[in-house]
N, C-alpha and C positions, 0 to 999 in steps of 0.2 A: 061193691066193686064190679067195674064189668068185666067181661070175658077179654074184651079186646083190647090190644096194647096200646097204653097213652091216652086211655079212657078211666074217667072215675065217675063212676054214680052220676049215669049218661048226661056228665056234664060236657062241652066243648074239648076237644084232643089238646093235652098238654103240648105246647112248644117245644119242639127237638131242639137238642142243646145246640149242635148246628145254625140252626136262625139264630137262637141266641146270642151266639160268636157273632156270627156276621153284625145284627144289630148294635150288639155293643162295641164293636169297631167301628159302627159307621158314627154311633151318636160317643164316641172315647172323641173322635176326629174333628165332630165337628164342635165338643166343649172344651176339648185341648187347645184348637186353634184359636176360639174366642179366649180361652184365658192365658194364653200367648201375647195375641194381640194387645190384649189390658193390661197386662205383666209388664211388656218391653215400652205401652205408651206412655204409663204411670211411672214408666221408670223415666225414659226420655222426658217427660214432663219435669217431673220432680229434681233432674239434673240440669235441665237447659241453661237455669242461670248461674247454676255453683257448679259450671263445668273445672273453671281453675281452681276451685278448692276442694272437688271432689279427685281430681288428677293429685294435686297434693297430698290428698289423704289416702292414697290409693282405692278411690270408689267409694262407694256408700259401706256403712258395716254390713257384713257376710249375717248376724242375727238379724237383723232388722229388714234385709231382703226377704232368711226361709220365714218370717211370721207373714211380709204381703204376699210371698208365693201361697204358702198354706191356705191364706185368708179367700186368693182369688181362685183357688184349684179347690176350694169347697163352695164357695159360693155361687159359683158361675154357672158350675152344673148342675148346684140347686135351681136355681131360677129359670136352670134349661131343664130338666126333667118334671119339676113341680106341678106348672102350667100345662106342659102338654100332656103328661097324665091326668093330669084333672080336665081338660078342657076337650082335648084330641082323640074320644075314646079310649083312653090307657095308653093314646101310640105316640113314641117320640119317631124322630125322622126312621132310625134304623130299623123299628121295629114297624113302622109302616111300609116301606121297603121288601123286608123280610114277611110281613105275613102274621105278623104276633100282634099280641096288646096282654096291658096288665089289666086284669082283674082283683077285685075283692076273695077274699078265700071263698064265702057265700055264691059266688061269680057275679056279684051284681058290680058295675061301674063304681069306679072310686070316685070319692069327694076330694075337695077341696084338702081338706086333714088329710083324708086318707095314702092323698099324693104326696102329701107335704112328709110324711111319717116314712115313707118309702123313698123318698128325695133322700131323706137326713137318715135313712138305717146304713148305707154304704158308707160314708165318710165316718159317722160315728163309730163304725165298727172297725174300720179300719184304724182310727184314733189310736183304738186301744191297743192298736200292734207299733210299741210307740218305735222300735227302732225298721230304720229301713228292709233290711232282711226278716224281716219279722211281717211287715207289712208287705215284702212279698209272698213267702207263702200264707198271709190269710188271702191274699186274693185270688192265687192260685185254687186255695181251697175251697174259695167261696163260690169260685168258676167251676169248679169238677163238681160241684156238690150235688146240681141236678141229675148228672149221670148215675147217681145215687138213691136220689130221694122221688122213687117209681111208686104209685103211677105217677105224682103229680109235678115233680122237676123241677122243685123249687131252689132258690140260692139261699145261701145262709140270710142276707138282708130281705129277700123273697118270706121266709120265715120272722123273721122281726118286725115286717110290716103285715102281717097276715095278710099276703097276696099269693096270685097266680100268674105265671106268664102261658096263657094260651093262644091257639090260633087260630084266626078269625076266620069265621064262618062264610 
């Protein structure tokens, strides 16, 4: 361990939780808005010719919307975080932005898998918090957790996928 704060075993300085936030507000915005977009196209799609028997029935059914909402609010930000961890140095938009990139625990660049495992630890972890208030505070906690887990600042899903959020050299 080294002497200095935000350093381990003189690997690259741990991301302050700070960039963090910011980062994950910027890339929250821009996979919210794509799976908005697909949410209300797929819907407008899907109703355009049974607009008067969907008026009759008052709407599509309420189940059968939260399964395409769940389906496109886990998918969409898999295939936004996947690819550009694997491809982008570790960095999606916000984390490039910000100054961070993910790493492997080892610090070496993630693979292909090793993005894909870290795309799919957030959602799945959150799965398990099955009702809403519940799946607020795992997020909450998954968010404070780096303020916690010194030197290296990792988040709950940071730890499922044996990574790091450091900042770039």
């Amino acid at each position: 361990m080294s002497s200095q704060p935000g350093r381990f075993d003189d690997a690259p300085i741990a991301a302050d939780w700070w960039r963090r936030l910011v980062a994950w507000l910027v890339d929250g915005v821009v996979a919210g808005l794509a799976c908005t977009v697909i949410f209300y196209g797929l819907l407008a799609a899907a109703t355009l010719g049974n607009v008067r028997d969907l008026l009759v029935a008052g709407g599509p059914p309420e189940p059968f919307l939260q399964i395409v909402r769940v389906g496109i609010f886990t998918v969409v930000p898999f295939f936004y975080f996947w690819p550009l961890h694997a491809s982008m140095n570790g960095q999606t938009l916000g984390k490039k932005l910000t100054g961070i990139r993910v790493v492997k625990a080892d610090l070496s660049p993630l693979s292909g898998t090793d993005a894909a495992v870290r795309a799919l630890a957030y959602p799945v972890l959150s799965w398990f918090a099955a009702s809403v208030y519940i799946g607020i505070v795992y997020y909450l906690i998954d968010a404070l957790w780096p303020l916690f887990d010194r030197p290296r600042g990792r988040a709950l899903h940071d730890m499922m996928a044996k990574t790091l959020v450091v900042r770039c050299q």
